[in-house]
C-alpha positions as CSV (number, residue, x, y, z in Angstrom):
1,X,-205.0,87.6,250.7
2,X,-204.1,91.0,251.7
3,X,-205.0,92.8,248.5
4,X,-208.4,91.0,248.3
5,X,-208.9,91.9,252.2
6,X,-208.1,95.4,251.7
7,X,-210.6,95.7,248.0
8,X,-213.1,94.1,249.9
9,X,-212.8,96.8,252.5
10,X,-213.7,100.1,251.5
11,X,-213.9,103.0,253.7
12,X,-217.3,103.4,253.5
13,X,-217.7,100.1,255.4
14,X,-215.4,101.9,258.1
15,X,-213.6,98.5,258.6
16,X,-209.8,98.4,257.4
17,X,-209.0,102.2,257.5
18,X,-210.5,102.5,261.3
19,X,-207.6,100.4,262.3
20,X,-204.6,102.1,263.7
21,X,-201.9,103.0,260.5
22,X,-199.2,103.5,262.0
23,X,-199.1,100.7,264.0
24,X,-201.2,98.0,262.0
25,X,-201.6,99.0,258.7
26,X,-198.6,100.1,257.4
27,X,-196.2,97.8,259.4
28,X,-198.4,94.6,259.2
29,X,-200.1,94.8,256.5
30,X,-199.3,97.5,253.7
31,X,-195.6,95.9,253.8
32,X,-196.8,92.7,252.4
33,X,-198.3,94.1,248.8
34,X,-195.9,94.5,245.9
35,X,-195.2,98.2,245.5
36,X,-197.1,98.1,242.4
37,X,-200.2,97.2,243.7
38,X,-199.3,100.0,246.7
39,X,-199.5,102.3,244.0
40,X,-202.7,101.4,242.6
41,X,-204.8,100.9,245.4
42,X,-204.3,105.0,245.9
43,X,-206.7,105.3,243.3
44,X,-209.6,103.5,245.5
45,X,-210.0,106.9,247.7
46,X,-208.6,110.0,249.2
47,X,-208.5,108.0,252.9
48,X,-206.4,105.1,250.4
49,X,-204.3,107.6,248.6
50,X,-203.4,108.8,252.3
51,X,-202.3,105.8,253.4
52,X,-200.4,104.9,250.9
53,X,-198.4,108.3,250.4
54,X,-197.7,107.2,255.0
55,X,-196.4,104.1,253.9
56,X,-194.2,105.4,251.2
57,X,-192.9,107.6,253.6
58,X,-192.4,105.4,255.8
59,X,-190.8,102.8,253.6
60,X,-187.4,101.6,254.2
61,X,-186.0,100.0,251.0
62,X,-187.6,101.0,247.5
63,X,-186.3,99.0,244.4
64,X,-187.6,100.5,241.4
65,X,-188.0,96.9,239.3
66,X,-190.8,96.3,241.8
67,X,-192.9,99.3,240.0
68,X,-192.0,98.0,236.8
69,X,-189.2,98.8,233.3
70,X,-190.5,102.2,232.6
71,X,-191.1,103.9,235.5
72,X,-191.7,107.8,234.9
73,X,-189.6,110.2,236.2
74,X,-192.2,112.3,237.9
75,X,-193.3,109.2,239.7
76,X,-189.9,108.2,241.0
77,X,-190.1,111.7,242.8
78,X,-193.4,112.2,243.7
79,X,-192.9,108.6,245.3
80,X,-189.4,109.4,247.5
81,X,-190.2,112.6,248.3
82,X,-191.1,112.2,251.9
83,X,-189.2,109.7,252.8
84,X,-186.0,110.4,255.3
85,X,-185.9,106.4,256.6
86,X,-184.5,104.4,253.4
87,X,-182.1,102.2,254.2
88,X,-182.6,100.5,250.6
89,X,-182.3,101.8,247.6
90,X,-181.9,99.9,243.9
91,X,-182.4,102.3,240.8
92,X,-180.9,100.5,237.8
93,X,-183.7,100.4,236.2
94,X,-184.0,103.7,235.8
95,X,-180.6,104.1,234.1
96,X,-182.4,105.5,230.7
97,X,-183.2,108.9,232.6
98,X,-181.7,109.5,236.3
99,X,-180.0,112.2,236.9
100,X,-177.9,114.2,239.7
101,X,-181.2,116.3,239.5
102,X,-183.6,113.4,240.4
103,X,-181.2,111.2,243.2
104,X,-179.3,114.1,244.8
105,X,-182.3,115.2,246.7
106,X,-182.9,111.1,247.9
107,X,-179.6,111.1,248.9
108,X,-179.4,114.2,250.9
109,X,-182.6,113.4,252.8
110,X,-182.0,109.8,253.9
111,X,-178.5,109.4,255.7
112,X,-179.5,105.7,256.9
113,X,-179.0,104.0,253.5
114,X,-176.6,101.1,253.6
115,X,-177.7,99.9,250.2
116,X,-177.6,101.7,247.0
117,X,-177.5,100.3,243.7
118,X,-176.6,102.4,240.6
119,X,-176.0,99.8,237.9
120,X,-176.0,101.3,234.4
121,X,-176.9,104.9,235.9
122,X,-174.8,106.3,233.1
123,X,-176.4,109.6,233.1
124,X,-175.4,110.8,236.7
125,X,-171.8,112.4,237.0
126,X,-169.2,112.6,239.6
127,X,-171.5,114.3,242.5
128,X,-173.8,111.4,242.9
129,X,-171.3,109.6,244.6
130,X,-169.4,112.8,246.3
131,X,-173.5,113.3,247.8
132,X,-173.6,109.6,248.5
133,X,-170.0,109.8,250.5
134,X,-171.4,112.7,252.5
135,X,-174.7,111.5,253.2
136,X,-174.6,108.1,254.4
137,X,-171.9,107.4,256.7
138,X,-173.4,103.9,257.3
139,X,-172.9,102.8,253.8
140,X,-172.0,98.7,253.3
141,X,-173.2,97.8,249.5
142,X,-172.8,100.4,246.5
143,X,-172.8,99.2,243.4
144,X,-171.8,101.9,240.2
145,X,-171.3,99.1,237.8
146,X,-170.7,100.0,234.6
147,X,-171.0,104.0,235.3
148,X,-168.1,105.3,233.6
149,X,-168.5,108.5,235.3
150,X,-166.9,107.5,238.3
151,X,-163.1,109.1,238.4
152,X,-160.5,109.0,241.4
153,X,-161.6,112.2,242.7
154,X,-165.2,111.1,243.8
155,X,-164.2,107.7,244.4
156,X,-161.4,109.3,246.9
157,X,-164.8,111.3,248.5
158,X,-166.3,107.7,248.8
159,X,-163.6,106.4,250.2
160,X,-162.7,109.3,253.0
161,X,-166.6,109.4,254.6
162,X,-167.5,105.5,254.0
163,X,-165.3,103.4,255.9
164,X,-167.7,100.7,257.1
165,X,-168.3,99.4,252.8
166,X,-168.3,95.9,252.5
167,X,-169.3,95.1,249.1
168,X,-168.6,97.6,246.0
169,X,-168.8,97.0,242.6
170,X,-166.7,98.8,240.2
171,X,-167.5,96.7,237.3
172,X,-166.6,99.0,233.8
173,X,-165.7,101.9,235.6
174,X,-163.0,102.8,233.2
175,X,-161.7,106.2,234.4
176,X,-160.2,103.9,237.4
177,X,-156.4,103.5,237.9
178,X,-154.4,101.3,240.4
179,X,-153.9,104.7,242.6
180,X,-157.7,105.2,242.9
181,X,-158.1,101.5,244.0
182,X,-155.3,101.1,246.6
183,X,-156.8,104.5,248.1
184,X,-160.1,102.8,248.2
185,X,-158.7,99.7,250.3
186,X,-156.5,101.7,252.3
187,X,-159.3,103.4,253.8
188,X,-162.2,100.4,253.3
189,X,-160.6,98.0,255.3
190,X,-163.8,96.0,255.9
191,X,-164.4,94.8,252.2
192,X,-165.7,91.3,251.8
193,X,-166.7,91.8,247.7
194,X,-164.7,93.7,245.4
195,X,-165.4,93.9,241.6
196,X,-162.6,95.5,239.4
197,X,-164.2,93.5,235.9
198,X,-163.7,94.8,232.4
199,X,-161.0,97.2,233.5
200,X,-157.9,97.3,231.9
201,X,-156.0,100.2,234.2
202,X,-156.1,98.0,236.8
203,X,-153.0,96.1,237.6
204,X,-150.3,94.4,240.3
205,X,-150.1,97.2,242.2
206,X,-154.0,97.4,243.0
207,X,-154.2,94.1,243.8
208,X,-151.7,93.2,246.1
209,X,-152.8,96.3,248.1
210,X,-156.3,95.1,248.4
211,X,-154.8,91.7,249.4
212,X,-152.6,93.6,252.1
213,X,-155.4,95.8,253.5
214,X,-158.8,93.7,252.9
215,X,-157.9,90.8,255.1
216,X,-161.7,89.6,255.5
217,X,-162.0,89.9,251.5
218,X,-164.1,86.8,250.3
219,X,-164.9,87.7,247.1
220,X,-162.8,89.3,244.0
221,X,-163.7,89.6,240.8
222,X,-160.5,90.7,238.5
223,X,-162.5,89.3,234.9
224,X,-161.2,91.0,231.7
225,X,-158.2,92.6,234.2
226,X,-155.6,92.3,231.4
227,X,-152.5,94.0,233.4
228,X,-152.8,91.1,236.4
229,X,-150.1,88.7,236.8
230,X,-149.1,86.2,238.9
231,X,-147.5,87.3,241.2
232,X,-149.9,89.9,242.5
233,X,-152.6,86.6,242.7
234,X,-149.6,84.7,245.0
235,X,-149.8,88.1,247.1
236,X,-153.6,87.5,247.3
237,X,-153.3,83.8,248.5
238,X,-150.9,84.6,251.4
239,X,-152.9,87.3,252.9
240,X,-156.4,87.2,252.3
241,X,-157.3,83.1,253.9
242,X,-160.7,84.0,253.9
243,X,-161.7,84.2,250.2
244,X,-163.7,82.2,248.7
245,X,-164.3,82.9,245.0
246,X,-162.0,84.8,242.2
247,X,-162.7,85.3,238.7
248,X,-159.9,86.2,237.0
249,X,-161.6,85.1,233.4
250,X,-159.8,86.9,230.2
251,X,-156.8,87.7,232.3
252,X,-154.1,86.3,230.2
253,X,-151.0,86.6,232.8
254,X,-152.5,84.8,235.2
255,X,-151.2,80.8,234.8
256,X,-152.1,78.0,236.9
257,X,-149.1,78.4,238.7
258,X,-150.5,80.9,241.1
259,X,-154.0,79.7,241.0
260,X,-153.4,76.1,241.8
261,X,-152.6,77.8,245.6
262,X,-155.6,78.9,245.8
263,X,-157.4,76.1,244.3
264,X,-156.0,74.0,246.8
265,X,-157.7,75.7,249.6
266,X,-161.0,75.1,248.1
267,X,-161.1,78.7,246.5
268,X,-164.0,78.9,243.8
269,X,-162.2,80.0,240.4
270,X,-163.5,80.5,237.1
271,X,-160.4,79.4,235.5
272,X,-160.5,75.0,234.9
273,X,-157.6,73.7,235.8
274,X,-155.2,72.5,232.1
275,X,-156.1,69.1,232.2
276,X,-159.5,69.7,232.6
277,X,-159.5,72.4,230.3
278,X,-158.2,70.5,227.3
279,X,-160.4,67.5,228.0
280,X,-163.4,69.9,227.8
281,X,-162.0,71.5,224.3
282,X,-161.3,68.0,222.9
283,X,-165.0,66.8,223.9
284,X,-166.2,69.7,222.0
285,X,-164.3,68.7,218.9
286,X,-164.5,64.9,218.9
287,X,-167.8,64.4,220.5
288,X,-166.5,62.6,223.6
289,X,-163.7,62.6,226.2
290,X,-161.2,59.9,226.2
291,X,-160.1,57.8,229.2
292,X,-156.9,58.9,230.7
293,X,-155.4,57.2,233.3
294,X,-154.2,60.0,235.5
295,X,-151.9,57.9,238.2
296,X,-149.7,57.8,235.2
């Protein structure tokens, strides 16, 4: 109804663009439009195309799968380049061409993001996240997902200036070792979500850190973490109560043994339990699952 209101309305009808901008247009009504459409409707007029580039400014979280899969470079920072109020930011769908050269100057004019989300950004380096850790000091959700880039050195950065994170996902990010992770913890104390997937450096050590200095952790995901074992998991059960989930999928030291404590507290696992485990095999072979009497 919006869109139609505002096509309806042009300014030579001296209607929608008489109302106050600031105040109306850009916080009642503008903020309602998919971005896509935002950027079309500059196109109507020069008053439009005015409007719009206020509300862009103005904007406080930009996700750049709203605009579309290809967005063009040029766009992205024609589109950001004003704007010192994100508190928002989700690029990973610009993974196939952002660079240091196209996020460093977002980052270094908006120091009220708590959101930024990098998945697959493969082609920024080591200062995009020493610029994030300098910049926004009220950082709370980061994910670098599979950016390899990341080493201990800028994660350390992160880590020194962004103390209130609660949620970062390290998913793939191979160059990390236990040291770099128990640094991280040390100095994060307020993580709720961890992921350390699909990384093989990580270990014991890293874990039973987090579990001794993440006490309001909730959720941990360790999938593909071959070097964890149990005992680092029993560490986790006595001193994190408030978790709720664990995947510890594809981690082949890690038995029952330690997770039945956990799954006893109602602590959501991606790991079946034996029994049901091998009933679920055997219905995939034979077709069906036999009756067992379990008070046996």
């Amino acid at each position: 109804a919006p869109w139609r209101l505002m096509m309806s309305l042009t300014p030579s009808r001296g209607c929608l663009l008489d109302l106050p901008w600031e105040d109306i247009l850009v916080p009642h009504i503008l903020c309602h439009l998919p971005l896509q459409q935002l950027l079309s409707l500059q196109r109507v007029s020069k008053s439009f195309q005015s409007l719009i580039q206020l509300y862009l400014a103005n904007m406080r979280s930009f996700d750049s799968s709203q605009i579309g899969p290809a967005i063009p470079r040029a766009a992205f920072v024609n589109l950001l380049k004003d704007n010192e109020v994100l508190q928002q930011l989700a690029l990973q769908n610009c993974s196939d061409w952002l660079t240091d050269k196209e996020l460093l100057p977002v980052i270094g004019q908006n120091h009220h993001l708590h959101q930024i989300q990098l998945k697959g950004c493969a082609q920024l380096s080591r200062h995009a996240l020493v610029a994030i850790s300098l910049s926004c000091p009220n950082l709370r959700q980061l994910s670098l997902a599979h950016c390899e880039w990341v080493d201990s050195l800028s994660l350390r950065s992160l880590a020194d200036h962004c103390k209130a994170l609660e949620a970062v996902d390290l998913t793939a990010c191979r160059q990390l070792k236990d040291e770099a992770i128990c640094y991280l913890v040390q100095k994060c104390r307020r993580l709720k979500s961890l992921s350390l997937a699909v990384n093989a450096n990580v270990g014991d050590v890293a874990v039973e850190e987090i579990a001794k200095c993440c006490p309001e952790l909730e959720h941990l995901d360790l999938t593909g973490c071959l070097r964890v074992k149990n005992d680092s998991i029993r560490v986790l059960a006595e001193y994190c109560p408030k978790l709720r989930s664990l995947k510890v999928k594809h981690c082949h030291n890690v038995a029952e043994s330690s997770l039945s404590i956990l799954r006893s507290r109602g602590v959501e696992l991606d790991v079946e339990p034996p029994l049901q485990r091998a009933l679920v095999l055997l219905q995939d072979v034979v077709g069906f699952a036999p009756f067992i009497n379990l008070q046996i």
